[in-house]
Structures are given as structure tokens and as C-alpha cells.
N, C-alpha and C positions, 0 to 999 in steps of 0.2 A: 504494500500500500504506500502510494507517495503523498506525503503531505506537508502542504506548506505554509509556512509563516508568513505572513506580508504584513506592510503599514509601519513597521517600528525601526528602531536604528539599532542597525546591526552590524558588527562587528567582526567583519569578513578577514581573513589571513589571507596575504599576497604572495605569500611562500615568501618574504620574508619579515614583513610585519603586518600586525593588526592597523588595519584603514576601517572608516565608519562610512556606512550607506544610511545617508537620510531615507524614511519610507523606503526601505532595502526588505529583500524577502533571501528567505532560508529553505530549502527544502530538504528533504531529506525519506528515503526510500528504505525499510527495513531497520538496520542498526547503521547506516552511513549515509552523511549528507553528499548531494547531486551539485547542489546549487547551494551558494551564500557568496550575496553582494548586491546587484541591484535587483530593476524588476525584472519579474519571472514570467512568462509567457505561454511557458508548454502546461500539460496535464497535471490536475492533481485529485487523488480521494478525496482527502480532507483540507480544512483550511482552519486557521489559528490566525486571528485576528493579534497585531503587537501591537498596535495603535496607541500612543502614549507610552512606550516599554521600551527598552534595551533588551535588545539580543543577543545573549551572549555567548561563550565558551563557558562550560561549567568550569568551577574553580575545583584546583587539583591542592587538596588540604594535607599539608606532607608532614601532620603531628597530631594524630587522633589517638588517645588512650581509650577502648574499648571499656575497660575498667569502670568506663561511669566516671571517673574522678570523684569519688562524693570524698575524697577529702583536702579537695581543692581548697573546701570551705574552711580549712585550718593554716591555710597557706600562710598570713600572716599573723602566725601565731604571736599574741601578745604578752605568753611566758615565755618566751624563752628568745634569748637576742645572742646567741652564740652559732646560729646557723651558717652564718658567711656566708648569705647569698642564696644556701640551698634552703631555703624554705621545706622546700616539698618534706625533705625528712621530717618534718612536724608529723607527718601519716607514711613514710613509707621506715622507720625505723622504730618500731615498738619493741618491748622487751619479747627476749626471745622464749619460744614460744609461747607467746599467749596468743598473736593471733590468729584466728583460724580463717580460710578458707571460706567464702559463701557458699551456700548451697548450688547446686544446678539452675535454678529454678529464679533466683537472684541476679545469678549469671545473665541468664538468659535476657531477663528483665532488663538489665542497664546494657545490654549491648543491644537490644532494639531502641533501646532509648538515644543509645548515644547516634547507631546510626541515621535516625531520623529525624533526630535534632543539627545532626549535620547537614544532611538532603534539605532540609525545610528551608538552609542559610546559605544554600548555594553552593555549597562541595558535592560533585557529583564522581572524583576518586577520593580515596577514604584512603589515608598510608597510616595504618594502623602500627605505631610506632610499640606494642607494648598492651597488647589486651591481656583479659584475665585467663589464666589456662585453665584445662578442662574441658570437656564435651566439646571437639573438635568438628563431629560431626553436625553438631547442633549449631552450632557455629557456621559449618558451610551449608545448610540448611536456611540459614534466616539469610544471609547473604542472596541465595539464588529467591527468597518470598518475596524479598524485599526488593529487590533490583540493583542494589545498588552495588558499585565496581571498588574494589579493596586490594589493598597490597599486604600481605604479612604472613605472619607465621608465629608462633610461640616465642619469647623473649626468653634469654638463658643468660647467664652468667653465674663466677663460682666462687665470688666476695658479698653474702648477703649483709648489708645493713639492720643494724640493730643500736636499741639506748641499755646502757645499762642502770643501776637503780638509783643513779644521780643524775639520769639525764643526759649522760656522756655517749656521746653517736663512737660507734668500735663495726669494724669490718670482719666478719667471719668467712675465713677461705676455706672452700671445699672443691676440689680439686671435682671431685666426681662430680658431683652436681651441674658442675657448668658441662662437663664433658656430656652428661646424657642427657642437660637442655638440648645442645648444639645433634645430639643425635637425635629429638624427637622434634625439634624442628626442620633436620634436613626429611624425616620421613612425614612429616604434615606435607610438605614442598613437593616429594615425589610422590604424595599422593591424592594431593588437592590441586595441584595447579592447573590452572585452564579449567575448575569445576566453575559452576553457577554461569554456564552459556560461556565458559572464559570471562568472566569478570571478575574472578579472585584469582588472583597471581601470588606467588610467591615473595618473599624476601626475607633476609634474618636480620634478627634484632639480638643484638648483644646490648645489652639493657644500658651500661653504662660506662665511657673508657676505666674511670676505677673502681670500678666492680667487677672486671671483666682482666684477666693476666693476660701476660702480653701472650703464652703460648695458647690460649684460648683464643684472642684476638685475630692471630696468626690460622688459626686452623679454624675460625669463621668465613676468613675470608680467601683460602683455601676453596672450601663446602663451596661458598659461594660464586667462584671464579666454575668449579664444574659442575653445578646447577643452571649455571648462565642466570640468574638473580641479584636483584642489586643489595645493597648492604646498609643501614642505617645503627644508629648508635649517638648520643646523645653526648658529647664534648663541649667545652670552652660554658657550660652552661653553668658554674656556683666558683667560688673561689677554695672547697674545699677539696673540690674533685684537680683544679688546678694547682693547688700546693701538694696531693699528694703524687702526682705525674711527676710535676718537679722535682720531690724528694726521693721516688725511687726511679726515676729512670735520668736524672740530670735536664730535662728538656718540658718544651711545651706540649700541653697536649694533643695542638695538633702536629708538633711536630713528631711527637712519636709515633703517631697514627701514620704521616707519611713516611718513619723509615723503616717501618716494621713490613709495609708497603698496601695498609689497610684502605689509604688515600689515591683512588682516581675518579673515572666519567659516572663509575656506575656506585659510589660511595653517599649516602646522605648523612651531614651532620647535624644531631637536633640542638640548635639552639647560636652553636661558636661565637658566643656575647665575652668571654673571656680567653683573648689572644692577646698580642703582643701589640693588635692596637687600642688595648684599653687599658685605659690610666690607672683603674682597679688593682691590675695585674701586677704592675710594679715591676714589669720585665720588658726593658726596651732591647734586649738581644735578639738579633732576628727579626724573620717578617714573616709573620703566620700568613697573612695575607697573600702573599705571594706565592706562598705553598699550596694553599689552597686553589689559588689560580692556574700556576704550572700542573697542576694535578688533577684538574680538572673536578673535584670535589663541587656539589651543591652544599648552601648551609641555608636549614630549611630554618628561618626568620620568625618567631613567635611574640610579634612586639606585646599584644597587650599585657598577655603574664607574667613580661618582665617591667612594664609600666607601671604595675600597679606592684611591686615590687621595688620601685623604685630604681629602675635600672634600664640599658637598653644596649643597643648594639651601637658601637660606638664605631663606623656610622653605617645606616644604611650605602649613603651615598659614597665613602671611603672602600666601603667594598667592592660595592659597583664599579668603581673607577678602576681599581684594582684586579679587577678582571673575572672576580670570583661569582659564581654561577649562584644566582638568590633566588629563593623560593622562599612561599608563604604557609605559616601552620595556624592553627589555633591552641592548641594543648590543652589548655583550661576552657569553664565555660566561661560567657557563652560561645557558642563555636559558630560567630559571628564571620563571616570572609569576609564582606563587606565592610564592618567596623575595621577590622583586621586590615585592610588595604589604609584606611585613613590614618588608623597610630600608626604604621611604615610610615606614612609618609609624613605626617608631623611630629612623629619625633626625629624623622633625620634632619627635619629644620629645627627643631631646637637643640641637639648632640652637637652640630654643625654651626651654631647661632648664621644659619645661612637658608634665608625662604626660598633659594633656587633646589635647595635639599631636595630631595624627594620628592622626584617628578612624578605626576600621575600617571603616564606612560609605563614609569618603569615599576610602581608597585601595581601596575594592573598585568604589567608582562610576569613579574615575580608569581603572582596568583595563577597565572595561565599557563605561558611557555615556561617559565623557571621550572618547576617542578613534571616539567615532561623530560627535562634532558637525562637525568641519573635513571628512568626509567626504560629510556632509549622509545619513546612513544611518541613518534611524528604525528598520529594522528590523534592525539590529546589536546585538550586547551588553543584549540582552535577551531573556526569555521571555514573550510575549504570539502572541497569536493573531494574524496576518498575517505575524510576525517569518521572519526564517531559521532554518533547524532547525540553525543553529550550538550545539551544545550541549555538556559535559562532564559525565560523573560522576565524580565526584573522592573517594576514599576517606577516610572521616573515622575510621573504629569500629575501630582496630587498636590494639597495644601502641605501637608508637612515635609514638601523641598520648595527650591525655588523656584522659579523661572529661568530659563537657562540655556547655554549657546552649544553648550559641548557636554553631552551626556556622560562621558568617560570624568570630566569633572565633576558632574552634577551626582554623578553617584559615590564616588569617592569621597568628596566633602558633605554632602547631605546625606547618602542614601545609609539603609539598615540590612540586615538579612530579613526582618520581618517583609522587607519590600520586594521581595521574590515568590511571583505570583507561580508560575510553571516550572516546574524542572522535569528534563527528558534525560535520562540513559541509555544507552543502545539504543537508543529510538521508540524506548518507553515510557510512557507519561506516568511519573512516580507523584508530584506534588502539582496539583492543578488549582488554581483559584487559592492559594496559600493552605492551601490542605492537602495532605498525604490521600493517594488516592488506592492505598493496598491493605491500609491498619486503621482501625479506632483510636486516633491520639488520643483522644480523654484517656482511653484503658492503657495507652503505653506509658502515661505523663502520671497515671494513679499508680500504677504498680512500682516507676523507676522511683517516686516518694516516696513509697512506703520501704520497698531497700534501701533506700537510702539513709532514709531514717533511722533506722533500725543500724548502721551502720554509725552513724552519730552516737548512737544509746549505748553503744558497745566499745565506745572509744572508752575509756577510762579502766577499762579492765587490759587493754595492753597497752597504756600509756606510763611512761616513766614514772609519773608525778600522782596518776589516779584519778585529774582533770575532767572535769567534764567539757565537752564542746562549749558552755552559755561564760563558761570559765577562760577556757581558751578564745576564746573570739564573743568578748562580751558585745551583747547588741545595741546598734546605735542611740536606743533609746530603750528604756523596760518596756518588756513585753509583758501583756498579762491573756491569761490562754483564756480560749472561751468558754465558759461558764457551761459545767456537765447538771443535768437534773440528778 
């Protein structure tokens, strides 16, 4: 069936960059578009009215924790000021063993949640940097219900993080552990990839460079050279993970990464906010920059999580310049792409005290094309004729934006994920009229609460200190709950 889009502006690929078609029409036949750029003339089934909308490439989100993150909510923990950076350990370092594992059933719950809280905002690839393990089948199960196209495989490493009964973050190495991650991840790989129509692919995830030894690292990336799969791993992203690289191996994090030879085209790093061009660091030897460039490395860019952290990548625009291949994540909620393109670009103008920072060109190529190259997917994050009929209409023509000359601005400085009316997959209509058009969101949005919650209530039994969450992260103002008969 061929159907096409017409009336809105659309954001055609020229084989070498995205150009805009005022009243441009898109077509698209099966799972691949025919046509995108002006008007269209020959046959179509169906028709999709864009009229007031941007049409776009879906955004390719290269930092999705499956996980749910429900403990995002602890991220700036207000006990405790000795994280250097790494926050997260507020939820990923509890005492050892108290915490356990969620059910299947919980699992299941925050990973439809997560994936259709990301579809709803405009990610139409999902690079699942680090989901929950367990019921893998169930897993590639909701993928093929749901539609939606994913990259990953189970997360391993063989340094688990842990607090001990003061509070003190300590690394526990098990050699085995990380060894039969990295084997039940290569055997997810050879046995899930190319399932859900081909829209889960493979890649391995070593959770973290220091959590992960260097001969672990070395035989990740090994696996991964003959899997033909790309590799991601989360560096330069706390100052904690950067002093201990520095301590045991004499070097920076990403420089170890590239002499170990973990660094090239098909490499993604989450986060690389802590190199050698940040003042943080405290280490002007070298040029991570440069490594990253000659190496062809992506660093997948997650401005708002480290915004509201207090922190950024120091600069967008330094690395760009730099030569080093950007791409855009989310990590945390919300898993806004849209929001996410305007902190890219306004914090590289204030990192930079320079407004020519952060061109909207270049955080919308980061969101599109950046994140296709480590994947080696020409026909990704863009609209050209062979492409995937990955697509979005995204509402521009309403009172809560402007009036406006140039859509690619108007949505970058005004626009929301909330204002993403359609998204298509393979050429499937997943979210139409800002609704998911395959699940009951009420029932995804009640059940991811109720895990979630329940994950909150359970914080204090593997928490150093015995904290409650209303403790840890007191609310802006007293709550008082609603009144039971």
C-alpha cells in the first residue's frame, strides 16, 4: 500500500544534507519511502494530511535505560555530597545484597512503559544502553507488539558497585561474572538479531569503563568485531569513574579505551562530558578530542541529565569543531528528543559564552544523522527514497509556539515531545493523533506507577543510611496525601 503525506514541511535528505520542502509531500510504500521532497503526483492508497506539521526523520535516541529508571528520582540526592559527579550511585550502589531483583511481571511493566514513553516523544530507534535482565524472550516479544526498532542486548561487567554501612561506594570484582555477562549477551545476539521483522538488532553493552577490566573490555570488543555489532559503554560520564582510569591505568578514559583498541566507527560512548576538554578534569595532557575524532568514535550527548546536575559537555560546539561524531540521548526522564535538541543547543551557548554555539542544524543532524553512523545505517534519520519509512509529524501551527519563518527553529526553541502528533516505523502507524495506537496508555502509565512505587517503598531496606525516598529528595513543598475513609 502506498501512502502519502502532503501539505506540511518536510525535511527531505539530499544525500548529503537535510533541505526543507515548504507544502512538501513524503511517500512511502511498505516499510521504505519512494518519495520525500516536493509535490507528489503519481498514485497513492492512503493520504495523511501534514498541514500545519513538520515532517520529519524519526529521532535515533542513543541512551534509553529499559530499566524504567525509577531511580532517577534520587538522582540529586540531598544526603549525600560525596558522589563526584556520579549521582546515579545514589540507586545503582546499595548494600550488598539486599537488593533484589523485580519480578517478571514489573519487568515487563517498565519496559513497555519506557518504550512508549519514548515513541510518544519522537524516538522511533531505541539504543537501549542497559535494560533490566531476565525474560529475554518476553523482551523480544513486546518489541515485535509494539513496533518499535531497538538496539541491545544484556549489559555485563565484572566490578559490581556497592555502599558499605557508612555510605562508602567500594567496587566488587568478579572475574566470572563479567565473563558469563559477555557470554549470554553474545548468545541473546546470535539468537535474537534480525527478530521483530528485523527491528531488534544486536549490540553489547559493557555497563561501564570502570566497572568493566581492561581484559573484559578487550574481549567485548573482540565478540563484537565477529558479531559484526556495534559497541557502547558509558565513559568520561562522573569524575569518579575518571580518577579511577587515571589511577590504574596512568591515562584518560578515553584514552585507554582507544589503546586497548575499544575506540572506532562502530564504538558509542554514553555521555564523554569528562575528557581532557573539561576544566573538571584537571588534566590538560592530551587531546581526548582528537582521539575520539581520529577514531572515528560517536559520543552519544545526554544534555538535560547533566543540566540539571549541574554540568555539561564542555562544549557541544568544541567537539563538533573537533571533528568528533555527536549524537543525541535522553537517559533520564522525560525522554523528551525534542526538549533534548534545545538544552544541546543552549547550553553550548552558555559552556561557550558564545550565541553562535549551537546551531540548530547541527543539534537536529546530532538527533538524526549522528546517531546512524556507529550503527552503519544509511537508511536511518533520514527522508530519501530507499530510506525506512521511520517518520514523524510533529505539530508546529498552534498557540503554545510562535509564528515562524523556519520550522527547524521553531521547533527546536519552542517545540515539546508532547507536540508529536504521528509516528510511523517500518511504515507502521505506532502513535497517531498523540496516542499510541497498539496499547491502553492509561493501563501502561497505571501499572509503570504502581512498580515504580513500590520501588520507592523498598528503597530504605538496601540503602546505606535506611533513608526513605520523602528523606532523600524532600518535596518542594509538604505534601499531605489524600484523605482514606
Amino acid at each position: 500500500m502506498r501512502t502519502l503525506i502532503e501539505g506540511g514541511w518536510v525535511v527531505a535528505f539530499n544525500g548529503k544534507s537535510h533541505e526543507i520542502y515548504e507544502q512538501g509531500s513524503v511517500v512511502f510504500e511498505g516499510d521504505r519511502i519512494v518519495h520525500a521532497g516536493g509535490p507528489y503526483a503519481g498514485p497513492a492508497d492512503t493520504r495523511l494530511s501534514a498541514r500545519g506539521k513538520l515532517v520529519s526523520p524519526g529521532f535515533i535516541n542513543t541512551h534509553v535505560h529499559t530499566t524504567g529508571n525509577a531511580g532517577d528520582y534520587l538522582l540529586l540526592d540531598m544526603a549525600k555530597n560525596d558522589y563526584r559527579t556520579s549521582n546515579y550511585m545514589s540507586f545503582a550502589a546499595p548494600l550488598k545484597g539486599k537488593m533484589t531483583p523485580p519480578p517478571p511481571e514489573a519487568v515487563a511493566a517498565l519496559r513497555t512503559f519506557v518504550f512508549l514513553h519514548a515513541l510518544r516523544q519522537g524516538t522511533t530507534t531505541i539504543i537501549d544502553v542497559g535494560g533490566q535482565r531476565g525474560d529475554w524472550e518476553g523482551y523480544v516479544r513486546l518489541i515485535d507488539e509494539l513496533g518499535v526498532r531497538v538496539y541491545g542486548s544484556p549489559p555485563f561487567r565484572d566490578r559490581n558497585t556497592f555502599s558499605d554501612a557508612q555510605g562508602r561506594l567500594y567496587y566488587d570484582h568478579d572475574a566470572s561474572v563479567g565473563t558469563q555477562g559477555l557470554k549470554d549477551a553474545v548468545a541473546f545476539i546470535r539468537e535474537y538479531d534480525g527478530a521483530a521483522q528485523g527491528r531488534l538488532r544486536g549490540m553489547l553493552n559493557p555497563s561501564q569503563v570502570e566497572t568493566c577490566s581492561e581484559p573484559l573490555l578487550r574481549a567485548c570488543k573482540d565478540a563484537a568485531r565477529e558479531l559484526d555489532v556495534p559497541v557502547h559503554t558509558h565513559a568520561g560520564g562522573n569524575l569518579v569513574e575518571f580518577q579511577r582510569i587515571m589511577d590504574e591505568y596512568r591515562k584518560t578514559p578515553i584514552q585507554f579505551l582507544a589503546d586497548i583498541g575499544f575506540l572506532d566507527d562502530r564504538a558509542l560512548i554514553g555521555h564523554g562530558v569528562f575528557t581532557t576538554a573539561h576544566a573538571w578534569s584537571h588534566y590538560p595532557f592530551g587531546d581526548d578530542l582528537r582521539v575520539l575524532a581520529e577514531r572515528g568514535a560517536t559520543v552519544g550527548h545526554c544534555p538535560y541529565k547533566y543540566a540539571k546536575m549541574a554540568m555539561t559537555l564542555c562544549s557541544f560546539q568544541r567537539y563538533l569543531d573537533a571533528g568528533v561524531n555527536l549524537a543525541i540521548g535522553t537517559d533520564t526522564f522525560p525522554m523528551d528528543m525534542v526538549a533534548e535538541l534545545r538544552w544541546a543547543s543552549i547550553l553550548a551557548k552558555v559552556a561557550d559564552a558564545n550565541y553562535q554555539a549551537g546551531q540548530h542544524r547541527d543539534v537536529f543532524n546530532a538527533a538524526t544523522l549522528g546517531g546512524c553512523k556507529f550503527l552503519r545505517r544509511d537508511d536511518l534519520g533520514r527522508l530519501a527514497p530507499g530510506a525506512k519509512a521511520d517518520i514523524l509529524l510533529i505539530n508546529l501551527d498552534h498557540l503554545g509556539a510562535p509564528v515562524y519563518a523556519d520550522p527547524i527553529k521553531a521547533l527546536i526553541d519552542a517545540g515539546s515531545g508532547r507536540d508529536v502528533d504521528t509516528v510511523i516505523v517500518d511504515g507502521k502507524i505506532l502513535v497517531q493523533g498523540g496516542r499510541t495506537t497498539r496499547i491502553d496508555e492509561d493501563e501502561v502509565y497505571a501499572r509503570a506507577r504502581e512498580v515504580t512505587e513500590r520501588f520507592w517503598s523498598n528503597v530504605p531496606t538496601w540503602r546505606w543510611d535506611g533513608a526513605p525516598v520523602d528523606r532523600i529528595i524532600p518535596p518542594a513543598f509538604p505534601i499531605h496525601g489524600a484523605a482514606t475513609k
